[in-house]
N, C-alpha and C positions, 0 to 999 in steps of 0.2 A: 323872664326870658329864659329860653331853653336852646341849647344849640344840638342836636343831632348828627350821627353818622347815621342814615338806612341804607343799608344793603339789600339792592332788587336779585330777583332771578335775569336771567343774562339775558337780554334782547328784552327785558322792561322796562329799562331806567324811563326812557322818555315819555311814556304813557303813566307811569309813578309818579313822575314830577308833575305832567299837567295835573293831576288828582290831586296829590296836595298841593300844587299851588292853589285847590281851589277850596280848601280847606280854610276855616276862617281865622286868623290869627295865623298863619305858616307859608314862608319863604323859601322856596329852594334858591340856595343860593350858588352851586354849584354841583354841576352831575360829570360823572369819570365814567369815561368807554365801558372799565368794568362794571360800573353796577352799582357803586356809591354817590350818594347825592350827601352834599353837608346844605341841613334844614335848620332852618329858624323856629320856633314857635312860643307867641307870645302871650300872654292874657292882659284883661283889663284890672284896673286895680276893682279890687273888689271879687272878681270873678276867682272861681274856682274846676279851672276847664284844662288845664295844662297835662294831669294826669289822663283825662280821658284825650285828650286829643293827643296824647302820645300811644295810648291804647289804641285807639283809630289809626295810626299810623300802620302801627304794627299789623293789624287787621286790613289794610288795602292788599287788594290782590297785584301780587306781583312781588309784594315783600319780603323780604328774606328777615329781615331785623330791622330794629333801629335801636340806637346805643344812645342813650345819654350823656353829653362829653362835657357839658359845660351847664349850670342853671345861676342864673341871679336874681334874687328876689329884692329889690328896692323899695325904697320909701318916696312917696311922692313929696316933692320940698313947695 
């Protein structure tokens, strides 16, 4: 699991979010006037998708950035 800050260009936020929320494995979990949404994105075990679907991120239109803030890689018990 990866936690996200992306910064839109100003009057995108909400058509960014609908985008990745439709993104497979990624949550917007909260979007600010300005232009920041904090996202989720998750992978399955096994899968190796987190790097591109952060690259994907970045490449939606309307993007300004997205910053990596938090990653946890776990072990399934």
């Amino acid at each position: 699991m990866a936690g996200l800050v992306v910064h839109t260009l100003p009057g995108c936020s909400a058509s960014v979010a609908d985008t990745l929320n439709g993104f497979a494995g990624v949550e917007v979990h909260q979007a600010d006037p300005t232009g920041k949404l904090v996202v989720t994105v998750e992978e399955q075990a096994g899968e190796k998708t987190m790097i591109d679907t952060i690259s994907r991120i970045n490449q939606t239109q309307g993007v300004m950035s997205a910053a990596l803030v938090y990653s946890h890689q776990g072990t399934e018990d």
